[in-house]
C-alpha angles and dihedrals in degrees: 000000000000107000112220110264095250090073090068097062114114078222091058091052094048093049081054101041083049099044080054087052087065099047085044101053093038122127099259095028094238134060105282111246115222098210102050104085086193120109127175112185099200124192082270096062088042093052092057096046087051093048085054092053097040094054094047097046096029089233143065124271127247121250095253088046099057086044088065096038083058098047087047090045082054104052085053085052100050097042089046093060091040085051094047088050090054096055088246098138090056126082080021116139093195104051083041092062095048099044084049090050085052102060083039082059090050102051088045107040096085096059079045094072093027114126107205116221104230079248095063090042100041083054083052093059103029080063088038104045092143096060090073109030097103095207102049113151135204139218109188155150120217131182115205113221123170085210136052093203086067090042084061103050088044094055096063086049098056096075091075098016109123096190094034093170082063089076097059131078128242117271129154095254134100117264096206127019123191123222084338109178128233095265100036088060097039085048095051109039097015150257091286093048094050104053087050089058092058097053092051120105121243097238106119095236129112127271144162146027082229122191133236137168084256096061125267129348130189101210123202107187105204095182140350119211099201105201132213106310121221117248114264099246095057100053092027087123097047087042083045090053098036089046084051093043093054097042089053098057095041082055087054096050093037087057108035078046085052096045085041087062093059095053126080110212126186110178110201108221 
């Protein structure tokens, strides 16, 4: 049998090694079976309750201690399997969420304890020049919609649109700046807006939908003035945690993009 090619990706293995450390570390060691109303709490189970503890107080705790943190260690145990029998944990958006938060950790906990060599990151700044000038401006176009579904729509109408800030809704904001600089833009449309600014190509052509904290934007960067760039030694740790931040969040979209390929997904409208 011929496996698919994605599980072949180092990522994939990873998502999976790293799936097996939770079930390894977990409290029981094995998956906990919702059925099975036996639990046996061994030393082992009592050392680590007692670790928690000890790092938290700074101290051991007492016999009689350890006996209530057990006791407490068990209700939770107990409630957790009857919860799992009664479906609790499904439909839930909650547990979802956090479920979902703990496969992005582990697509993005290695770059997390990554050290980059200053090749790596003078590489990073040399291809992101504009993230540290501090007095970057910005020459562009943009288009409000409260919906991204409309922004969408919109984008593939702007080629031959003559009156192309007709297809936009009202909004207070400016359609076109002029040389704005980096705070005056983050200022005016948003963090979110802006750093996705920055990552735009200057090509003059259209792009987005682009988020803000006002709703959708369809961005056309007309020209970007990058100013005087800070030597390397003296930003090499805000080139180092922009560099970590970005490669995070790339970690995140490459593994949920690899797990995406595996589904099949019909959505009914």
């Amino acid at each position: 049998m011929t496996l698919p090619s994605w599980t072949r990706e180092p990522l994939v293995h990873f998502l999976i090694l790293g799936v097996g450390l939770f079930a390894f570390f977990a409290w029981k060691g094995e998956p906990v079976d919702p059925a099975s109303r036996t639990i046996a709490i061994s030393q082992e189970d009592r050392a680590r309750i007692a670790l928690t503890w000890e790092r938290t107080m700074q101290r051991p705790p007492t016999d009689a201690e350890l006996d209530t943190l057990t006791e407490t260690w068990l209700r939770e145990e107990i409630l957790y399997r009857e919860a799992l029998r009664l479906g609790l944990d499904r439909d839930d958006a909650v547990v979802r969420k956090r479920l979902s938060n703990k496969m992005d950790f582990l697509a993005s906990s290695i770059a997390e304890t990554t050290q980059p060599t200053d090749t790596t990151l003078r590489d990073w700044l040399d291809s992101n020049p504009q993230r540290f000038a501090d007095d970057t401006k910005y020459s562009f176009d943009q288009l409000y919609f409260s919906e991204k579904g409309d922004a969408e729509a919109a984008l593939g109408r702007l080629a031959n649109a003559d009156d192309w800030v007709g297809l936009g809704q009202s909004i207070d904001l400016p359609v076109s700046s002029e040389g704005a600089s980096s705070q005056a833009v983050e200022k005016q449309f948003g963090i979110a807006f802006f750093e996705a600014l920055q990552s735009i190509e200057d090509t003059g052509g259209w792009s987005g939908p682009v988020a803000s904290g006002f709703g959708w934007h369809l961005v056309r960067l007309r020209e970007r003035q990058v100013g005087a760039v800070p030597a390397f030694e003296d930003i090499r740790d805000r080139v180092e945690n922009d560099w970590r931040l970005t490669t995070l969040e790339q970690r995140k979209q490459d593994a949920y993009q690899l797990l995406r390929g595996a589904y099949e997904v019909t959505v009914e409208k």
